[in-house]
C-alpha positions, 0 to 999 in steps of 0.5 A: 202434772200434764204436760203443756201443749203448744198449738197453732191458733185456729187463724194460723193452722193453714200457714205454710211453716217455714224453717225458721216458725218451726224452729220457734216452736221446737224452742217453746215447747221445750222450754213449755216442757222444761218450766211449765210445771212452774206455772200456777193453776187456775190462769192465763200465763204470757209469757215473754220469749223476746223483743224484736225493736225497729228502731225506723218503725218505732216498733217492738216485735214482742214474742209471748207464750200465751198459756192456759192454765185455767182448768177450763178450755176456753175459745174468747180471750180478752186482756189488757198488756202492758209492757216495759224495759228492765234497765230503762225506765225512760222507754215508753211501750203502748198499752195493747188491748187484746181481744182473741176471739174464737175466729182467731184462737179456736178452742184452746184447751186447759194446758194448751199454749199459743206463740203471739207476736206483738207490735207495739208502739214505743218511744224512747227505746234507743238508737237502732234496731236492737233483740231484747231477751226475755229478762230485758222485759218486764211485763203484766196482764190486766183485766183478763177476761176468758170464756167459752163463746156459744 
């Protein structure tokens, strides 16, 4: 089984890296290293890494691994993700529609990963800020779309 690479998107590729980005890769790739034999073929896997909520923004900060899987290298990725809390059902997360194209994501190849970091809009997550780890959070992908664009 080929080992899953995690790339910078092509919209990212001239950030200056600071320690602490760095540090989040080195994180990802161990753990794309560790468990990404796991996933199935054949498709786009988001993965959760954490929730960052602020509380004042009524905003959550969710660190996915978007990897794909799909045998085919794609550069246009459009889906529909919908987010919520484990232990409280009350907590409402916007749906978030995203749409990657090939500006931001350049070529992704098949076994190639990318960290995405996504703020969403929340109601009723609790009082003050709050890190939500990754078994917090419950997730699913709808309507996913992905393609090379000539």
């Amino acid at each position: 089984m080929e080992k899953i690479e995690l790339i910078l998107p092509k919209a990212h590729q001239k950030v200056q890296i600071t320690p602490a980005m760095q540090r989040e890769m080195d994180d990802v790739q161990r753990e794309l290293l560790d468990k990404g034999n796991r996933l199935d073929e054949g498709k786009i896997h988001v993965i959760i890494s954490k929730g960052f909520y602020k509380h004042d923004k009524k905003m959550m900060t969710i660190a996915t691994v978007i990897v794909n899987k799909t045998n085919q290298d794609i550069n246009t990725l459009k889906m529909t993700l919908k987010f919520g809390l484990r232990d409280n059902v009350k907590a409402q997360f916007a749906p978030m529609n995203a749409m990657l194209d090939e500006e931001f994501l350049g070529l992704l190849k098949n076994n190639q990963a990318f960290i995405l970091h996504i703020n969403v809009p929340v109601k009723d997550v609790g009082e003050g800020d709050h890190v939500f780890e990754p078994r917090d959070i419950v997730g699913q992908i709808d309507n996913v779309e992905y393609f090379i664009q000539h």
